[in-house]
C-alpha positions as CSV (number, residue, x, y, z in Angstrom):
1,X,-11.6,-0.9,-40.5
2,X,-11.3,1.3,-37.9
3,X,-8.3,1.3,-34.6
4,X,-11.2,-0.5,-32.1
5,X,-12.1,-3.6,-34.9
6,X,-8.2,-3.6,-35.9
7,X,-6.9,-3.9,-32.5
8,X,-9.5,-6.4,-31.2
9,X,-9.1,-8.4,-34.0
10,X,-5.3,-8.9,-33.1
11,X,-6.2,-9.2,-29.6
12,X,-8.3,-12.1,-30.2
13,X,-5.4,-14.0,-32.1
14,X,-3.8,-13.4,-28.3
15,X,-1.1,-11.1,-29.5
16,X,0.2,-8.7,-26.8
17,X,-0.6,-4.7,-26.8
18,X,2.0,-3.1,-28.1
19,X,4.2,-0.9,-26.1
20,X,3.4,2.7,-26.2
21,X,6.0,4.9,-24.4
22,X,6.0,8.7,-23.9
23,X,8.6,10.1,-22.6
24,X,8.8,13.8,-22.1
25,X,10.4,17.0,-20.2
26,X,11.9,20.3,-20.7
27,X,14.3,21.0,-23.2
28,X,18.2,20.4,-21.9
29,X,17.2,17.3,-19.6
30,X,18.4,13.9,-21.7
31,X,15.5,12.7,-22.8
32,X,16.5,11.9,-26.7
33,X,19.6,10.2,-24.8
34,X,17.2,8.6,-22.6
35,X,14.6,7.3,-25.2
36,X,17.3,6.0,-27.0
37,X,19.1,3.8,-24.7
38,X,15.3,2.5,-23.9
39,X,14.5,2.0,-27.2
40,X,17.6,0.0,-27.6
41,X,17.1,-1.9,-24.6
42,X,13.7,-2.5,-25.2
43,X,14.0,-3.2,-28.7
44,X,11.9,-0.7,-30.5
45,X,12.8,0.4,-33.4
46,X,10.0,3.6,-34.0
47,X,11.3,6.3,-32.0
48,X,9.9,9.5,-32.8
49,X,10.9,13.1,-31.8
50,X,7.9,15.5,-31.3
51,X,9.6,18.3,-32.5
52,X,9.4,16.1,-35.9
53,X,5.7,15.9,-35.7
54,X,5.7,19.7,-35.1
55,X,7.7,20.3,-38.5
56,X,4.8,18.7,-40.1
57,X,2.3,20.7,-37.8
58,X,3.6,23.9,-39.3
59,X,3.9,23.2,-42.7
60,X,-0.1,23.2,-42.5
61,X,-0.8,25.4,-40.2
62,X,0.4,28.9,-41.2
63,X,2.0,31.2,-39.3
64,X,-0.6,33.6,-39.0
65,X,-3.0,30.9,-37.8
66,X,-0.8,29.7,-35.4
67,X,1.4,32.3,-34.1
68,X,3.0,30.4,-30.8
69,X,3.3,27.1,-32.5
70,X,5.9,28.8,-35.1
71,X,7.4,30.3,-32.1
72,X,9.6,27.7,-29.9
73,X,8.3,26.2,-26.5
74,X,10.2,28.7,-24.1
75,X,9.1,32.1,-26.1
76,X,5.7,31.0,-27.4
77,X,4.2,33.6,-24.5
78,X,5.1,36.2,-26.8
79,X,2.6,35.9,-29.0
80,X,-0.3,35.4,-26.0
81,X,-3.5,38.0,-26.2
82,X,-4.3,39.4,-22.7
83,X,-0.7,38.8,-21.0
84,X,-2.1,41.2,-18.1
85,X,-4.4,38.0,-17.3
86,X,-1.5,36.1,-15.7
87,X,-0.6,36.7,-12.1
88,X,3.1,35.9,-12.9
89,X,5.7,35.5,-15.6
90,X,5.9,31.8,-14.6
91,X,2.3,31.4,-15.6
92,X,2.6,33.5,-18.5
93,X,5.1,31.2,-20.0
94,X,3.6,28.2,-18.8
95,X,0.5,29.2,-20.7
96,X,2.2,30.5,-23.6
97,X,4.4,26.7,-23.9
98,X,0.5,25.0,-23.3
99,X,-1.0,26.8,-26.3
100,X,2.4,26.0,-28.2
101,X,2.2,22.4,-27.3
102,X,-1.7,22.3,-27.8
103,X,-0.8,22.2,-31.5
104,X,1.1,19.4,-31.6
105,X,-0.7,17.0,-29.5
106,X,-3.3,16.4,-31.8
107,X,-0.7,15.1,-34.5
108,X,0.8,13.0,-31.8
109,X,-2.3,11.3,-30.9
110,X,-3.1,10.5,-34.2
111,X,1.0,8.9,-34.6
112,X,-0.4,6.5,-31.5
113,X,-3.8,5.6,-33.1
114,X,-1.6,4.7,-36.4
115,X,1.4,2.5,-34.2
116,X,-1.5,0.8,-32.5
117,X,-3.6,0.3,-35.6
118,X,-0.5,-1.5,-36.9
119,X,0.8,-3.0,-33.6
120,X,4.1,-1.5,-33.4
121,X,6.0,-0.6,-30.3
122,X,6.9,2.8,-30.1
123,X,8.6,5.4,-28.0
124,X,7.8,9.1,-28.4
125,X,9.9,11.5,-26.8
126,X,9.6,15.8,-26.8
127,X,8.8,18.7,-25.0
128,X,5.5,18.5,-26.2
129,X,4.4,15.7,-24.1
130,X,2.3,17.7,-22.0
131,X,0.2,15.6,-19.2
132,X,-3.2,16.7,-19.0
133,X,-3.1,17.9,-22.7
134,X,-2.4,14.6,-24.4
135,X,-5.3,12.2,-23.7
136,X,-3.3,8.9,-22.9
137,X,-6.8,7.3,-21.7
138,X,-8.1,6.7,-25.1
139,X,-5.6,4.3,-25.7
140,X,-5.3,2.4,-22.5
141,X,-7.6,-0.5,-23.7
142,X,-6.0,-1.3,-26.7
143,X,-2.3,0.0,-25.7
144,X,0.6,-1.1,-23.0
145,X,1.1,2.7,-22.3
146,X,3.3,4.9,-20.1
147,X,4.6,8.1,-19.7
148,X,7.3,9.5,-18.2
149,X,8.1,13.3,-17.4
150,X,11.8,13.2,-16.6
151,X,12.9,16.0,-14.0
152,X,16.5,17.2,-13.2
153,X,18.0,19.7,-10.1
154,X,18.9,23.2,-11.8
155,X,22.0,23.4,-11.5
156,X,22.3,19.7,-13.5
157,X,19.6,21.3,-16.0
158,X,21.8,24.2,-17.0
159,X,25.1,22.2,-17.4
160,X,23.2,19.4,-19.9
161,X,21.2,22.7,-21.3
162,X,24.6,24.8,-22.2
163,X,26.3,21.4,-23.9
164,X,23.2,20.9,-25.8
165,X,22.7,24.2,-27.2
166,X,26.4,24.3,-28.1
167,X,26.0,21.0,-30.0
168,X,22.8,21.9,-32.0
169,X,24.6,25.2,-32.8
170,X,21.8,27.3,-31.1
171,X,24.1,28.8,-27.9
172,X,23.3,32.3,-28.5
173,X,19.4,32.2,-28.7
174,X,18.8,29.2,-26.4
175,X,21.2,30.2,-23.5
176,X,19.3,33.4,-23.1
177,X,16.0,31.7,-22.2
178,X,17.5,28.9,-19.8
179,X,14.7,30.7,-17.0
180,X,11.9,29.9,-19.4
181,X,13.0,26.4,-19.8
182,X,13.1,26.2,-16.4
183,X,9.8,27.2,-15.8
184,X,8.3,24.7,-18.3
185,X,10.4,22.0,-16.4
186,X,8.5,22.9,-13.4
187,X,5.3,23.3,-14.5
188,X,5.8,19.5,-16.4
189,X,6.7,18.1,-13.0
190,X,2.9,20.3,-11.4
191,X,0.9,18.3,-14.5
192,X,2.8,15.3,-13.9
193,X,2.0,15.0,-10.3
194,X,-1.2,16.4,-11.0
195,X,-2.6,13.9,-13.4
196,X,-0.2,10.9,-11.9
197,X,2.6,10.5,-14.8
198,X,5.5,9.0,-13.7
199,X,8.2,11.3,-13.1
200,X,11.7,10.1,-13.6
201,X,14.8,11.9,-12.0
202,X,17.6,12.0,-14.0
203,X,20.4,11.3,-11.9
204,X,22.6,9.5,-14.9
205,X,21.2,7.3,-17.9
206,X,21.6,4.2,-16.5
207,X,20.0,4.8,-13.2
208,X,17.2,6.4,-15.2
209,X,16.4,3.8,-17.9
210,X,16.4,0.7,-14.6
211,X,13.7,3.1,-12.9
212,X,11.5,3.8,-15.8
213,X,11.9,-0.6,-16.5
214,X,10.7,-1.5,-13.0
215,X,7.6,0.4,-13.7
216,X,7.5,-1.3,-17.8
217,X,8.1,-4.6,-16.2
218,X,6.8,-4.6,-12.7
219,X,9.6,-6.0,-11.1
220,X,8.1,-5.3,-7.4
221,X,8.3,-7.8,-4.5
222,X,7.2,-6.9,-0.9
223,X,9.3,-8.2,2.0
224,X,9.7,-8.3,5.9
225,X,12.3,-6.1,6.9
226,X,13.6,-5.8,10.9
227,X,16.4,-3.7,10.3
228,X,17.0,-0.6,13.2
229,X,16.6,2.7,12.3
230,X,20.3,3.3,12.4
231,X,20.9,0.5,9.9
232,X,18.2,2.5,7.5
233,X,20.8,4.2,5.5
234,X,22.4,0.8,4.9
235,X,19.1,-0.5,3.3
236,X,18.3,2.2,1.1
237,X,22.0,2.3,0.1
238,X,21.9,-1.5,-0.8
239,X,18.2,-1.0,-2.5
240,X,18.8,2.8,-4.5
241,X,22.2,3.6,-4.8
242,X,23.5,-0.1,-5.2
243,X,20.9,-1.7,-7.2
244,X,18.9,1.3,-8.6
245,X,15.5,0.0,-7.0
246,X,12.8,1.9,-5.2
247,X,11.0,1.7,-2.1
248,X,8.0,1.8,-2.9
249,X,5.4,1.2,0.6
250,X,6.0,0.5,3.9
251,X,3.5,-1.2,6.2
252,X,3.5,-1.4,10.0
253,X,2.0,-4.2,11.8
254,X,1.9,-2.2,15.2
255,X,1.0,-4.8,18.3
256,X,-2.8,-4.0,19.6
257,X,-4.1,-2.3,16.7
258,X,-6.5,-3.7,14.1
259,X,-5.7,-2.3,11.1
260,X,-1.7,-1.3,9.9
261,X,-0.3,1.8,9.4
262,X,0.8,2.5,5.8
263,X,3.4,4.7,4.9
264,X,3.8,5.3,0.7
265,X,7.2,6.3,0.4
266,X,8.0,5.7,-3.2
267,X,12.0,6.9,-3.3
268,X,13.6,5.9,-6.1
269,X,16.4,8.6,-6.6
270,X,19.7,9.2,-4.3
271,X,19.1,12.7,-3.8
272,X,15.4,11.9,-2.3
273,X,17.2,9.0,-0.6
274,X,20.0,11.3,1.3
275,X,17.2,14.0,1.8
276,X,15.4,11.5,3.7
277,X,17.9,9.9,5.8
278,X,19.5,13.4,6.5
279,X,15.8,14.7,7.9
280,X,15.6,11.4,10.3
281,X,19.3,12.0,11.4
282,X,19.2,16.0,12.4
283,X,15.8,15.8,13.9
284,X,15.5,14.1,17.3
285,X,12.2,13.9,17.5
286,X,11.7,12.5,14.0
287,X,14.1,9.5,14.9
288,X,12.1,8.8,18.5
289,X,9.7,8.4,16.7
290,X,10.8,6.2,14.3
291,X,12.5,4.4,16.8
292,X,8.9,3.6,18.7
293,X,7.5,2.6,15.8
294,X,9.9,0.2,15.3
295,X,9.3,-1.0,18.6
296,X,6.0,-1.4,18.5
297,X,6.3,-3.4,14.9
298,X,7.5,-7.1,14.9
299,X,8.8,-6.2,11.3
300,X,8.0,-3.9,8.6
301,X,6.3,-5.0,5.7
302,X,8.3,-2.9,2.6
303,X,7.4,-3.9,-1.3
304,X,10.6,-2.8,-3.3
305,X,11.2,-2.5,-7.0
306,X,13.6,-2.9,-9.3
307,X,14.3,-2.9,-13.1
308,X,14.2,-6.7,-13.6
309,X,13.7,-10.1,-11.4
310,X,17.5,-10.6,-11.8
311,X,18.3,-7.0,-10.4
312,X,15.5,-7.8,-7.0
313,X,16.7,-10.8,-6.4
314,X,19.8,-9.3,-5.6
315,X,18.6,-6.9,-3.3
316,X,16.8,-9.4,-1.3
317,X,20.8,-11.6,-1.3
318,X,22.5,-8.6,0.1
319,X,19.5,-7.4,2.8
320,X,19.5,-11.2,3.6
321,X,23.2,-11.4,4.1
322,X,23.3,-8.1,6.5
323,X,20.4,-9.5,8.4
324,X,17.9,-7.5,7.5
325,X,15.1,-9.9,6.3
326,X,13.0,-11.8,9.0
327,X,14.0,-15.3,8.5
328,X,10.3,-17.2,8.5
């Protein structure tokens, strides 16, 4: 019986889609610490490394078949024909981890077709979780899936980079290519945004796993908010760094015209968060405006999330309790 008749077969018994969850990034970030504390919170018990399924991978396909594969991510370049081709060393090694990864993917998919065959939950986390390369569609009709590319400031990278390489005992080799890694960090985050993958900054494990549940459980409510632009800071300090949420859209109902002005902000991480507030503070103009706009708008329509109803529900006490929630 094949994955379509299995799965449909279950689904008319009205069993749930299993969960399928991907998480990946660059070497060095915290995913396998990540996946982890999800899977435990989540209660999954198949959590699968990639770099497992590549083991397997290699043991079939030899070496001189597969030159980048036996190769790891960050130096897989080396083996590329016509490196002249690339305009830069940042697309040489981009290309050189795609081909590497290109491998792998096949094997992976097939690992999803068998969880969802035998409708088991499962969270796969690795470098080699590649959007654009792994064909997540395929399994959207039969599967709850999502997939995360997790995303980290350098200078964050290179601390959790040099305590992982001394742990696995690889210092020597892997401390040399931390500018390779970096580069494959990078051009995850380009596919991400390019073929719309979550992307999931990793500010601390606990602040990562409530972000990555909002969007597994949809926690998301939209509310009327008439706080002042000075009291901004105060509301995305009660709904990001308090409570972990995001702010997701904002919609102003300006007086006189038809149709509202939407604003898709979708800040979930402190550093976007103090970014933001900092560029309304030292720019005049910026905060005018804002302030008009404010003016203009009775309130402003803003549809927050969070990792659970418990967790929004207190955000909406606290921005009630400071007043900044019209009272209807």
């Amino acid at each position: 019986m094949s994955v379509e008749n299995k799965v449909n077969e279950k689904t008319t018994n009205n069993m749930r889609k299993p969960y399928v969850i991907l998480i990946g990034s660059a070497s060095g970030i915290g995913k396998s610490t990540i996946a982890a504390e999800l899977a435990k919170t989540l209660n999954i018990k198949h959590l699968i490394e990639s770099d497992f399924i590549r083991a397997v991978v290699r043991g079939i396909i030899g070496k001189e078949y597969a030159p980048a594969l036996h190769s790891s991510s960050y130096d897989a370049y080396k083996h590329l024909r016509n490196k002249d081709r690339y305009e830069s060393y940042e697309e040489l090694v981009s290309a050189g981890f795609d081909e590497h990864a290109s491998s792998v993917i096949p094997a992976l998919e097939k690992v999803i077709q068998r969880a969802i065959t035998d409708y088991d939950d499962i969270i796969i986390e690795g470098v080699h979780l590649v959007p654009g390369l792994i064909d997540i569609e395929q399994f959207k009709e039969y599967a709850n899936i999502y997939f995360f590319v997790l995303s980290s400031d350098e200078e964050s990278h290179k601390e959790r980079f040099v305590k992982r390489a001394v742990q696995i005992h690889r210092g020597g080799k892997q401390l040399d290519f931390f500018k390779e890694n970096r580069i494959i960090h990078d051009h995850l985050l380009h596919q991400a945004i390019t073929h719309e993958v979550n992307i999931i900054n990793t500010e601390s494990i606990e602040k990562s796993i409530d972000k990555i549940l909002a969007i597994i459980n949809q926690s998301c409510t939209t509310i009327k908010l008439i706080n002042s632009v000075d009291d901004l800071a105060d509301v995305i300090d009660i709904i990001i760094n308090q409570n972990n949420g995001s702010l997701e859209k904002v919609v102003y109902n300006i007086k006189g015209f038809k149709e509202p002005l939407t604003r898709n902000i979708n800040v979930s991480d402190s550093f976007s968060a103090e970014k933001f507030i900092n560029s309304i503070n030292e720019d005049e103009n910026k905060k005018e405006y804002l302030n008009e706009l404010y003016k203009l708008s009775e309130y402003r329509q803003t549809t927050i999330c969070a990792s659970s109803q418990e967790k929004l529900d207190k955000i909406m006490t606290q921005l009630t309790e400071k007043g900044y929630v019209l009272n209807e």
